[in-house]
N, C-alpha and C positions, 0 to 999 in steps of 0.2 A: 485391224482396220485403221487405217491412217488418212486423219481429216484435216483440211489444208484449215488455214487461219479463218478463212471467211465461215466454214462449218460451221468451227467449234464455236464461232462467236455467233451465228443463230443459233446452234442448238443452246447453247449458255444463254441465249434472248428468250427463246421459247421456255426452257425448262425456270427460268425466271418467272416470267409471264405467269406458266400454270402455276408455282409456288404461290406468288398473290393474289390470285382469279381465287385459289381453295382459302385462303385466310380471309380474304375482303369477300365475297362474293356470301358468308351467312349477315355477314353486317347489309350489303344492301336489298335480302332477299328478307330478313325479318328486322328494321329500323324499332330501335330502343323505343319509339315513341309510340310506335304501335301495340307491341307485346305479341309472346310466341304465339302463334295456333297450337290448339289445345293437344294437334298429333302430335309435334314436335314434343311437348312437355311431357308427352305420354310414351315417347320413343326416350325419351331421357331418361327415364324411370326406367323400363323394362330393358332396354339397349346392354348395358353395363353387364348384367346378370346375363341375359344370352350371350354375348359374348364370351362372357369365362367360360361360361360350359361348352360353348363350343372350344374354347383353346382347351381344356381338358379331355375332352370327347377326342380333339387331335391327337394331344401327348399319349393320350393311354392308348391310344387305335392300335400298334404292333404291339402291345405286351401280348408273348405268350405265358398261358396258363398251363398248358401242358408239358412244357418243358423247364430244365433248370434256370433260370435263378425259378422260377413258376410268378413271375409278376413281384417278388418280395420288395428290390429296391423302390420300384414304383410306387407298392403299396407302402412301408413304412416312408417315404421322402412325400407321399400325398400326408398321411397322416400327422406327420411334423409339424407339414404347412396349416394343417385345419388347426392342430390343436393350439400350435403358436401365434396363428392368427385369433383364434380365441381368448385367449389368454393375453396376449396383450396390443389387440386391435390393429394392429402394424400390418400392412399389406407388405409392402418394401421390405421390412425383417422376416417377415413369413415363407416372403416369395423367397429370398435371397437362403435364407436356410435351408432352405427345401433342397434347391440348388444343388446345392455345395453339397451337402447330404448326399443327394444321389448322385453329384460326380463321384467324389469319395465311395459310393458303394459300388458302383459299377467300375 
């Protein structure tokens, strides 16, 4: 697809635009002076934790169990990540060993 000059410089306007509209638009829809609504405070809380499970729920959706490797890389590079996140509170080193683990195994 080839976009002459005027395109690319509205869609570069537009996709600008939305960039700022999703950064400024929580500052003008809950103003520091007011204070959150109590859902928000409450999606804040529960939000974080549903979302991992659901990124988890994603990553392990195609392991097969019935076949060779039978789920193992998945299951020992999960269990890395719990244990090393337990052990020494790091999301970022947890996440990041896991990783590399089950690149390396697979």
């Amino acid at each position: 697809m080839n976009l002459s000059s005027t395109e690319a410089v509205i869609l570069i306007g537009i996709m600008a635009l939305c960039t700022f509209l999703t950064r400024a638009l929580p500052f003008m829809l809950f103003p520091a002076r007011r204070g959150l609504p109590a859902f928000v405070v409450e999606l804040g809380g529960s939000l974080p934790c549903a979302v991992i499970g659901m990124l988890i729920v994603y990553c392990l959706k195609d392991v097969s169990f019935s076949s060779p490797p039978y789920g193992a890389p998945e299951a020992v590079s999960l269990a890395v990540v719990i244990l090393l996140y337990l052990a020494a509170k790091n999301s970022l080193l947890a996440i990041a060993a896991g990783t590399a683990l089950y690149v390396v195994l697979v």
